[in-house]
C-alpha positions in Angstrom: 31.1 -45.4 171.9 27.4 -46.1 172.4 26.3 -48.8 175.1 23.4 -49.8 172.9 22.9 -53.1 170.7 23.8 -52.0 167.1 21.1 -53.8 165.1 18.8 -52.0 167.5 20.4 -48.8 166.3 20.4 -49.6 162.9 16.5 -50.1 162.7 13.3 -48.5 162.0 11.2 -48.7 164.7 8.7 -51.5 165.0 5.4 -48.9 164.8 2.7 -51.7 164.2 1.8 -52.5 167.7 -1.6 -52.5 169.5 -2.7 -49.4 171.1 -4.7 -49.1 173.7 -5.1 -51.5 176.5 -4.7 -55.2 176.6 -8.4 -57.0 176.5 -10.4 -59.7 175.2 -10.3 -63.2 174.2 -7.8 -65.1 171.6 -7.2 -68.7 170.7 -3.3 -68.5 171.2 -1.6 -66.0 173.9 2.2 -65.6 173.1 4.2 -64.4 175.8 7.5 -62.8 174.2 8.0 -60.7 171.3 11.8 -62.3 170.0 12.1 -65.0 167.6 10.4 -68.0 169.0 7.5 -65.6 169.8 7.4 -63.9 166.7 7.3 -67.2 164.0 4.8 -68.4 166.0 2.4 -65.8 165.6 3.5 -65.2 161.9 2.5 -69.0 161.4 -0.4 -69.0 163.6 -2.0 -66.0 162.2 -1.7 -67.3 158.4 -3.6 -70.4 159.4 -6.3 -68.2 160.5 -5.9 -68.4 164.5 -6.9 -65.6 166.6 -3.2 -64.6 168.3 -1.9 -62.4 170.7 1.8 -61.7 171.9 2.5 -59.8 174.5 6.2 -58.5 174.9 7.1 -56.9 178.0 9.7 -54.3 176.8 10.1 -53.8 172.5 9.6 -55.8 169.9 13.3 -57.4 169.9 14.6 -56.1 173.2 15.7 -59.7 174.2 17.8 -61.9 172.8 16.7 -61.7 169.6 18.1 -58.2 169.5 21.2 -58.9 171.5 23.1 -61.2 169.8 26.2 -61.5 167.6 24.4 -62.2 164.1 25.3 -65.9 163.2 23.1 -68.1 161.7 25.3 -71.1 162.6 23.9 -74.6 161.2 25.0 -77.8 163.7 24.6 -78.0 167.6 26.9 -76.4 169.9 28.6 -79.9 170.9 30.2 -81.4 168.9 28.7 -84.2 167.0 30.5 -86.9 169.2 29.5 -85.6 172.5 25.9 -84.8 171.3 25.4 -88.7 170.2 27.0 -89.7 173.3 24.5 -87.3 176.2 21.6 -87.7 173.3 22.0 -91.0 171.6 22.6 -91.4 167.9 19.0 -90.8 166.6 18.4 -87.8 168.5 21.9 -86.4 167.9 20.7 -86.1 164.3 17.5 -85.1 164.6 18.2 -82.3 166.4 21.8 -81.5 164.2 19.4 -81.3 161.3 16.8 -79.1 162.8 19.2 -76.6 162.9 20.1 -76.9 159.3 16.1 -77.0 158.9 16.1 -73.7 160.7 18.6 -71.8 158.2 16.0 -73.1 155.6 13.2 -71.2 157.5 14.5 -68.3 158.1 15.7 -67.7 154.2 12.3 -69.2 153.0 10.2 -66.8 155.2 12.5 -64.0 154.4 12.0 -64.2 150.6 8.4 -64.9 151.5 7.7 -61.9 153.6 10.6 -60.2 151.7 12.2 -59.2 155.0 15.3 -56.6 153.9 17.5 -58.2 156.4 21.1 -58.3 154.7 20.2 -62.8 154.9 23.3 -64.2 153.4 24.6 -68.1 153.1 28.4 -67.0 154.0 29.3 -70.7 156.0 30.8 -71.0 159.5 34.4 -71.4 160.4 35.1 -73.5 163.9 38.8 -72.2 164.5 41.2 -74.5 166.6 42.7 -72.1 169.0 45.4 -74.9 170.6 46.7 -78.2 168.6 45.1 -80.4 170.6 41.9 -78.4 169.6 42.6 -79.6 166.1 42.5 -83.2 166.8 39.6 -83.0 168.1 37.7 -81.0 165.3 39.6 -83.6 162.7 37.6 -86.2 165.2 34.4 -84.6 165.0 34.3 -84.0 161.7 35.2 -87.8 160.6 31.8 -89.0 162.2 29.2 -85.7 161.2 31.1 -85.6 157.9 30.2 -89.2 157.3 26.8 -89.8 159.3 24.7 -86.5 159.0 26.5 -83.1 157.5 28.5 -83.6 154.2 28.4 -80.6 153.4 31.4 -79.7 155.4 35.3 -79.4 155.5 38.4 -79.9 157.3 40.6 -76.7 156.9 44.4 -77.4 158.1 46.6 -74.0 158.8 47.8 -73.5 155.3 44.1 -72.9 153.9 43.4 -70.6 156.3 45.0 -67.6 154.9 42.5 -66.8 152.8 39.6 -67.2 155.8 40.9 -65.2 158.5 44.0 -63.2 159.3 45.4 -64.2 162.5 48.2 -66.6 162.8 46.5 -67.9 166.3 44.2 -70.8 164.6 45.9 -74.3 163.9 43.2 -75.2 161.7 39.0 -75.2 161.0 36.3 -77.2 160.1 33.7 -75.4 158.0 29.9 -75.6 158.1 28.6 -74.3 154.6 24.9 -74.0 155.2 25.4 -71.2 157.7 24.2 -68.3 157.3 24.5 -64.3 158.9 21.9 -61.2 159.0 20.9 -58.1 160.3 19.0 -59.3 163.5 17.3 -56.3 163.9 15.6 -55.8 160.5 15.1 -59.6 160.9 13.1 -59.2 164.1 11.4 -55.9 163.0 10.2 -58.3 159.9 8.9 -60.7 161.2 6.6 -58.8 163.2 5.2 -56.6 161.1 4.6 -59.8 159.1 2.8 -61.3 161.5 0.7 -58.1 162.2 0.1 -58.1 158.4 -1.7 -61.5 158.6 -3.9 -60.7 161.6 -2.2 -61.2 164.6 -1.8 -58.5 167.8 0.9 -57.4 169.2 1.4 -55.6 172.3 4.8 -53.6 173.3 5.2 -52.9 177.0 2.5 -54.9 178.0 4.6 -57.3 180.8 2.6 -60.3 182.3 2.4 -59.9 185.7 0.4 -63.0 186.9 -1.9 -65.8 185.3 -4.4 -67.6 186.3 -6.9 -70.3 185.2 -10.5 -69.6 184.8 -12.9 -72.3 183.9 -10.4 -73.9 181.4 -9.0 -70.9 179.7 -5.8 -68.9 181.0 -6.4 -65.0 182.4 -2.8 -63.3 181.5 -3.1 -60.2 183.8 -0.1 -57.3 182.1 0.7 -53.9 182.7 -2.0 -52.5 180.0 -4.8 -54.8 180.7 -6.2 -58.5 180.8 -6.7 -60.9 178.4 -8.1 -65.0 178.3 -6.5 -67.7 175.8 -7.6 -71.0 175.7 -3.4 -72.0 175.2 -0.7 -70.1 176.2 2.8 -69.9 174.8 6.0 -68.9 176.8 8.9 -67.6 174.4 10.5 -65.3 177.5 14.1 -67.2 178.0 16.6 -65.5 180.0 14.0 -63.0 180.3 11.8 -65.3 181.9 10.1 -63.7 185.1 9.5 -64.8 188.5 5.2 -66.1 187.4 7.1 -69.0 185.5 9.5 -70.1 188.3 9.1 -74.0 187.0 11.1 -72.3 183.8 13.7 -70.6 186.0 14.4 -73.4 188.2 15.8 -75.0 184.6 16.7 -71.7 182.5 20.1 -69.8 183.9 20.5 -66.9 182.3 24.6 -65.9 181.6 25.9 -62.6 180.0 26.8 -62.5 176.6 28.6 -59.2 175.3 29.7 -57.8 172.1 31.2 -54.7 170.4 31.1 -53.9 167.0 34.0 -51.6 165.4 33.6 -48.4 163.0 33.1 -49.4 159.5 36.8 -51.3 158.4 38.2 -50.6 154.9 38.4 -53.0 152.0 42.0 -53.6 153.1 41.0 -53.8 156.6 39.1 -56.3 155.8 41.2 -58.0 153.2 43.5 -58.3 156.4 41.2 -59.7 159.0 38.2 -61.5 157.7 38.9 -62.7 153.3 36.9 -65.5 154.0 33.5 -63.0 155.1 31.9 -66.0 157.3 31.1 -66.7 160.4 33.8 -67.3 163.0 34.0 -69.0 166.6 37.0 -69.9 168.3 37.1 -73.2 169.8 37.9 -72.1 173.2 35.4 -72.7 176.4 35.4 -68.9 177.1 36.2 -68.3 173.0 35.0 -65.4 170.5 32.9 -64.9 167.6 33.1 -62.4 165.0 31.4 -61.4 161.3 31.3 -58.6 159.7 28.0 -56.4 159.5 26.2 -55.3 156.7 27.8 -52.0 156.8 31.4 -53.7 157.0 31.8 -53.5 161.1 33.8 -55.8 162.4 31.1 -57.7 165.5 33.2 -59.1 167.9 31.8 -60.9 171.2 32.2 -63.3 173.7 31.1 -64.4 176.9 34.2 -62.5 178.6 32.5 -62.3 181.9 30.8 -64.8 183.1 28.0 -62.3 184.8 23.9 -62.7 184.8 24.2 -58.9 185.0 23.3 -56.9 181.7 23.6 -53.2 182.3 25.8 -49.9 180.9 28.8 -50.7 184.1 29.1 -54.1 183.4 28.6 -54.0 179.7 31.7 -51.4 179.3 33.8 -54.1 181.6 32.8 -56.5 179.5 34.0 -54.5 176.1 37.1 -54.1 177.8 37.7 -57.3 177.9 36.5 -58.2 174.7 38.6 -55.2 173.2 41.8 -57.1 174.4 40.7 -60.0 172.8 40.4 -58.7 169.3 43.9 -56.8 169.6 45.3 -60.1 171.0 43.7 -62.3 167.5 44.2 -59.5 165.0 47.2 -56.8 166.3 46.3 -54.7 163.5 43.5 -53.9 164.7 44.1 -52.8 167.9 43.3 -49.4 168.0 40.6 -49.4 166.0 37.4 -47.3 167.2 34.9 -49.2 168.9 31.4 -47.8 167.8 29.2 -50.1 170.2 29.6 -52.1 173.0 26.2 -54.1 174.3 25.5 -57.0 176.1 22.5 -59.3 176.9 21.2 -62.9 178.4 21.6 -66.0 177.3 19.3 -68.5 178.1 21.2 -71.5 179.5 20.6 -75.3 180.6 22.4 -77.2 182.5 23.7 -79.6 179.5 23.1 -77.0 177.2 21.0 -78.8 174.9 17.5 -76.5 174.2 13.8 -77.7 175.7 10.5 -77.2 174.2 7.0 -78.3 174.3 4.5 -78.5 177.0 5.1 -77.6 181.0 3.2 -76.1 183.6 0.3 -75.4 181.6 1.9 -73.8 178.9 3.5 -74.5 175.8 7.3 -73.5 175.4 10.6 -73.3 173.7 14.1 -71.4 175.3 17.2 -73.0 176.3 19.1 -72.2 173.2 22.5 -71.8 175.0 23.8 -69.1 172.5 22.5 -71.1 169.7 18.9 -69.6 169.6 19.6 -67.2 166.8 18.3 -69.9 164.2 17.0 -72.3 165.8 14.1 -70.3 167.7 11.9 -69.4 164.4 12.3 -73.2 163.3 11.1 -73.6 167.1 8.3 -71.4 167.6 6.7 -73.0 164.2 7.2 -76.7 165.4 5.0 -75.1 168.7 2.8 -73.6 166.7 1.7 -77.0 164.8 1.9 -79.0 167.7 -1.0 -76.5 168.6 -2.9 -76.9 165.6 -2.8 -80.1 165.5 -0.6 -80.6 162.6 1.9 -82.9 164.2 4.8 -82.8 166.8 7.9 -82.2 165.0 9.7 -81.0 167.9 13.4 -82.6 167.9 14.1 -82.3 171.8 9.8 -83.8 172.7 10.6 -86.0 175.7 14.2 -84.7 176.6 14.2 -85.0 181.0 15.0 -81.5 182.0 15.1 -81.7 186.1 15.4 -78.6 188.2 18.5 -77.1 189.1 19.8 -78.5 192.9 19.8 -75.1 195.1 18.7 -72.9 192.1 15.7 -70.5 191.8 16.5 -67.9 189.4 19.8 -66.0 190.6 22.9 -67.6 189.1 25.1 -67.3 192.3 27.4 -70.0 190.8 28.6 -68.2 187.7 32.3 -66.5 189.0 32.7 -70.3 190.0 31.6 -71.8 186.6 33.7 -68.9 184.7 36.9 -69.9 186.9 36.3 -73.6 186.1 36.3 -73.0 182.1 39.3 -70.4 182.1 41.2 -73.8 184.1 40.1 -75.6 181.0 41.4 -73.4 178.6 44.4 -73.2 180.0 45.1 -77.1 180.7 43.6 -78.4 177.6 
């Protein structure tokens, strides 16, 4: 088993970054080489503005190359409780900037012709309990109706040709979701945005900024460079210069293993339906196959702000009973890779962009970032050129976190409070 993420395995190496060190002057600095980061340049760059990003580890080495591969369309509330934290307007606004980001990501892919395995395959929301059920029947009355017709109510009997595991009482499907290979996603769409004239710097982590007559001085690990705007595309990753961000952004552990390649029976057995699967638990799973038929399989198992080789194999342990407990047959199958990384969380889970502490920004995701950062780091990218404020979440109050600068010493509390849930409700 490898302790590495396996769309980082399964990628050529991103080779099209500067050399030499970090200097001179740019329009637009772009701090974060991951989704958000990455679309913004791309889009940036084609309108002819002088970019830079600057990406502390590899191209991808966040979360844009740690996840589990969905492409979900939808929030990560349901509908009901989004209208009620958000009110109706907003609830859709932002529900369909999520459909608007599968649309982005399959337009620029065909543009760019990214080879990135991008497939509409839909998304399954599986009731784990009864009661579970209700509730999605609930949900899916009012976002049916008001915003998403493109879905459907699956009872138990249609499940068996989705997904082979008699633990699910039912499902609502999501047809405009989508699945790829994040890696030869994020790979793309940086040697895309290299292609039409912007710079990109690997290894180069900002270490402190400061303003100087008007324009920002980013001060990195290869050099210094001015911008007269800034854009901050870090999340979970976020470091101690942008503690306004980390007083709002807790990053949480999200880990995943992916199996050996599964036969045609295998898979015949497990997944028919070949979508995208969550359960409907608060400490649930979700799972896909990958391009080269692996079964991915994660979860938040732990609930840890720790990302590293010990607690990524705890983690896979965890998750291994898991995927025996949903699918028995598969219990002993050979897990290939086990991985983990940060999500970047807010407090009511809802995302944040736009303009903060001199800087413009997008992150809070909450395990939904996958698609919705590249729609993201566009909608920043126009509100820069002038070219209208899009941005679904513009105005949204995000207040500091009481007692919190950074370090997530609440989590073992917050992980015992939602395994209570799952277990009363």
């Amino acid at each position: 088993m490898q302790f590495k993420p396996y769309w980082h395995d399964t990628t050529p190496l991103f080779t099209l970054g500067s050399q030499g060190p970090v200097e001179g002057r740019y329009d637009v600095a772009i701090i974060g080489a991951g989704f958000t980061g990455l679309s913004a340049a791309l889009h940036l760059a084609k309108a002819g503005v002088r970019v830079i990003v600057l990406e502390g580890g590899t191209v991808g080495s966040g979360a844009s190359g740690r996840n589990g591969g969905h492409l979900n369309n939808g929030i990560a509330h349901s509908y009901l409780a989004a209208k009620q934290h958000l009110g109706p307007e907003r609830a859709k606004a932002l529900y369909r900037a999520f459909d608007d980001s599968v649309d982005t990501i399959e337009r620029i892919v065909a543009e760019e012709k990214i080879d990135c395995a991008f497939r509409r395959a839909g998304k399954l929301k599986l009731a784990s309990k009864p009661a579970h059920m209700d509730a999605l029947a609930r949900n899916f009355e009012v976002l049916h109706r008001e915003v998403d017709p493109d879905t459907a109510l699956l009872r138990r009997k249609d499940l068996v040709g989705e997904v082979g595991s008699d633990a699910f009482h039912g499902a609502m499907l999501s047809r405009k979701s989508a699945m790829m290979h994040m890696g030869r996603y994020v790979t793309g769409l940086a040697a895309a945005a290299v292609r039409h004239g912007a710079v990109i710097f690997e290894n180069a982590l900002v270490t402190q900024r400061r303003q100087n007559d008007g324009k920002t001085e980013l001060v990195t690990s290869r050099g210094t460079v001015m911008a007269n705007t800034v854009i901050l595309a870090t999340g979970a990753y976020t470091t101690k210069d942008f503690a306004y961000f980390r007083r709002r952004i807790i990053p949480v552990g999200s880990f995943i293993i992916a199996t050996r390649p599964l036969s045609e029976s295998e898979i015949a057995a497990t997944m028919p339906g070949n979508r995208t699967y969550v359960t409907s638990m608060n400490i649930g799973n979700y799972f896909r196959l990958a391009p080269d038929r692996r079964m991915i399989f994660g979860g938040r198992a732990r609930f840890s702000a720790t990302s590293d080789q010990s607690s990524d194999a705890k983690s896979g342990e965890i998750l291994r009973a898991s995927l025996a407990k949903l699918f028995p047959h598969l219990a002993r199958v050979e897990i290939d890779y086990c991985w983990g990384g940060l999500v970047d969380m807010t407090q009511d889970r809802f995302p944040r962009a736009g303009f903060a502490d001199g800087v413009w920004f997008a992150m809070g995701y909450s395990g939904h970032g996958a698609q919705m950062s590249t729609q993201m780091g566009i909608l920043l990218a126009d509100a820069i050129m002038g070219k209208g404020d899009r941005n679904p979440v513009k105005g949204l109050e995000w207040p500091a976190i009481a007692g919190y600068s950074g370090k997530p010493w609440f989590l073992p509390l917050v992980g015992l409070y939602y395994k209570m849930l799952d277990k009363i409700q």
